[in-house]
C-alpha positions as CSV (number, residue, x, y, z in Angstrom):
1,X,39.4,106.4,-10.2
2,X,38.3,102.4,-11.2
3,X,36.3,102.6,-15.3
4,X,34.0,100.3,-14.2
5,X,32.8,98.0,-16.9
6,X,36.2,98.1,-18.8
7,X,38.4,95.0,-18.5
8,X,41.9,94.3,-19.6
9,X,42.9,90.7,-19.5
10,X,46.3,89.8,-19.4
11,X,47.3,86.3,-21.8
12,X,50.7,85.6,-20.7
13,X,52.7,82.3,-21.2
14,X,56.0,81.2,-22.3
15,X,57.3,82.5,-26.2
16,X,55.5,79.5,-28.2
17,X,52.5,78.5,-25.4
18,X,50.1,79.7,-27.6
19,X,48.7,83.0,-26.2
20,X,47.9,84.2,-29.4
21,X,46.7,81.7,-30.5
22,X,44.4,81.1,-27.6
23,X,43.2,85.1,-27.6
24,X,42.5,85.5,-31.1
25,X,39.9,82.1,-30.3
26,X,38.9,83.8,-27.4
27,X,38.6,87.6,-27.8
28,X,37.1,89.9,-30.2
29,X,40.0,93.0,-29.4
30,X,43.3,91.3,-29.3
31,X,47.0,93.2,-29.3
32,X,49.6,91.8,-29.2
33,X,53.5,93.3,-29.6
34,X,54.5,90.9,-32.1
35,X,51.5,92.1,-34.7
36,X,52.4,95.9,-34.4
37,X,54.4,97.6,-36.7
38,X,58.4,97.1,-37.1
39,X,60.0,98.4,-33.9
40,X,57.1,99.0,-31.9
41,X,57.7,99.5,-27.9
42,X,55.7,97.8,-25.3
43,X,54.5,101.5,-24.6
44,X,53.0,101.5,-28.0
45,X,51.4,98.0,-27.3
46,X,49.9,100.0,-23.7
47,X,48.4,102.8,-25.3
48,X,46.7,100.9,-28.3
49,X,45.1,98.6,-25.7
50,X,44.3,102.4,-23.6
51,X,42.8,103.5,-27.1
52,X,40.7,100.2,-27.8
53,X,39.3,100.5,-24.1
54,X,37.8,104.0,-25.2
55,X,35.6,101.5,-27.6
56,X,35.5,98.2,-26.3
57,X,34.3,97.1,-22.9
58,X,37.0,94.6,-22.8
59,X,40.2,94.5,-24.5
60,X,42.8,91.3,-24.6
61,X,46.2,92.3,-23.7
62,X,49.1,89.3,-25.0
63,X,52.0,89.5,-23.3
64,X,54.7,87.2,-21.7
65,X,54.8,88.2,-18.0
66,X,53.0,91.7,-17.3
67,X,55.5,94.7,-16.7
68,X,55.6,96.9,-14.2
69,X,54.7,99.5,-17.1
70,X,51.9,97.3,-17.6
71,X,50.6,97.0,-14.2
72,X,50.4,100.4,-13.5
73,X,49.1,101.5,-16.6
74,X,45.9,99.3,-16.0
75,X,45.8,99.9,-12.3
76,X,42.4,101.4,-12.7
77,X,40.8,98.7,-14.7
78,X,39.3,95.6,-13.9
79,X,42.0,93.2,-14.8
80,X,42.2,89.5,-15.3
81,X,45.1,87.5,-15.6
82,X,45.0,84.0,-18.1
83,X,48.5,81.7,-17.7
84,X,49.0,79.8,-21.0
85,X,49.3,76.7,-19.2
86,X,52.4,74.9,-21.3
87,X,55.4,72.7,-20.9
88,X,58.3,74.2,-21.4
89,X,59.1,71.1,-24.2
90,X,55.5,71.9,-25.7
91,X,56.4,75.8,-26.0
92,X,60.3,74.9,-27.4
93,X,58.2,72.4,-29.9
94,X,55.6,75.2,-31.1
95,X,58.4,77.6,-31.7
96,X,60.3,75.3,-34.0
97,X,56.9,74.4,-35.8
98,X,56.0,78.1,-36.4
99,X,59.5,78.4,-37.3
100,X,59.9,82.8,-36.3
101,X,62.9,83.7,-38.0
102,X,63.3,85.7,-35.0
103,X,63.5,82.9,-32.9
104,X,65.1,80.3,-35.0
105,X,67.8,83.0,-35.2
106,X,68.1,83.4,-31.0
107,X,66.3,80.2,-30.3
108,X,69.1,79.5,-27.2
109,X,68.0,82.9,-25.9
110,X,64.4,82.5,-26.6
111,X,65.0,79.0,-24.5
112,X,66.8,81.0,-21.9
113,X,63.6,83.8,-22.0
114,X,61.5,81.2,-21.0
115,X,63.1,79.1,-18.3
116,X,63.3,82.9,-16.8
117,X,59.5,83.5,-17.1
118,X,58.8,79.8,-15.5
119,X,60.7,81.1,-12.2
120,X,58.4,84.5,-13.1
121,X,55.4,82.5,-13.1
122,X,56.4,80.4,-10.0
123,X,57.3,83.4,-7.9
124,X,54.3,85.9,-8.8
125,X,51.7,87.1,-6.6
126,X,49.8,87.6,-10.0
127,X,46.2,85.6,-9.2
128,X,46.2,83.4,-12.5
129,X,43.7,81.9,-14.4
130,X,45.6,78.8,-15.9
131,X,44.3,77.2,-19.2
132,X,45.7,74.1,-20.4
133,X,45.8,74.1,-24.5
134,X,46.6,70.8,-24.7
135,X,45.1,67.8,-24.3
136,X,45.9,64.5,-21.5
137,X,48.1,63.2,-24.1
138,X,50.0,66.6,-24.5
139,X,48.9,66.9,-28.7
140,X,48.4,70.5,-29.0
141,X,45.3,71.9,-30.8
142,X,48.2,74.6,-31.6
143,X,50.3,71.7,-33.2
144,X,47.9,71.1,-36.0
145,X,46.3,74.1,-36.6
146,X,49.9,75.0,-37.2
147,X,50.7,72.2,-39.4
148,X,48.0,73.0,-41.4
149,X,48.7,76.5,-41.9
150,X,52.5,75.2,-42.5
151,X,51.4,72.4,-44.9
C-alpha cells in the first residue's frame, strides 16, 4: 500500500561530494548515518527516517548508494533520488579539507569506497536527479564554507 503524500529522497554521492552539506541547505528533516549515535547500523538510520515520516511529509535520506535494505524499506513511498554530482578529485579534496579522522585514518580505503560507488553510479538503473555543487571552474561552495568553519 503507496502513503501518498510522504516522500523519501535519497542524497547519495561519493564520501566527501557534499551530500550533507547539500541536504542540510536543502531539507528541513535530514538523517544521515554519520550524525547518529556511536555504532549506529544503517537499520537504525531506516527506522529514524520510518519515524520522521510519521511527522513529516518528506524526509531527506543521506546515503552513499541506496541498499537493498533501503530500497525495500521505502518501496511504498514516493521516492526521489539526488546524485551529488562530484569529481572524484573534488570528493578526495573535500575529505582532506574536512579532515574525518575516520577517513584520514583509511583514506586509501575511503579512495577505494569511492571509485566502487562511481562504477555503482554508472551501472544503476536508479533514475537520478544530478546536482552539480560546484561551479564551471570546479571551486566548491563546499570548499569555503569549509575553510571557514576550519579557519
Amino acid at each position: 500500500m503507496k502513503n501518498f503524500g510522504k516522500k523519501i529522497i535519497f542524497v547519495c554521492g561519493f564520501i566527501g561530494s557534499g551530500k550533507t552539506t547539500y541536504a542540510n541547505k536543502h531539507y528541513k528533516t535530514v538523517t544521515d548515518l554519520d550524525f547518529m549515535p556511536e555504532f549506529s547500523k544503517k537499520k537504525d538510520q531506516i527506522n529514524l527516517t520510518l519515524k520522521l515520516l510519521k511527522y513529516n511529509d518528506k524526509v531527506c535520506h543521506i546515503t552513499c548508494f541506496p541498499t537493498d535494505e533501503e530500497l525495500q524499506a521505502f518501496k511504498n513511498y514516493d521516492v526521489d533520488f539526488i546524485l551529488i554530482d562530484t569529481s572524484l578529485k573534488q570528493a578526495k579534496t573535500n575529505i582532506l579539507i574536512r579532515n574525518r579522522d575516520r577517513d584520514i585514518a583509511n583514506l586509501n580505503n575511503v579512495l577505494i569506497a569511492n571509485q566502487k560507488y562511481k562504477s555503482k553510479f554508472k551501472d544503476s538503473n536508479i533514475p537520478w536527479r544530478k546536482i552539480r555543487v560546484f561551479n564551471w571552474k570546479g571551486t566548491s561552495v563546499l570548499f569555503f564554507y569549509l575553510m571557514k568553519y576550519y579557519l
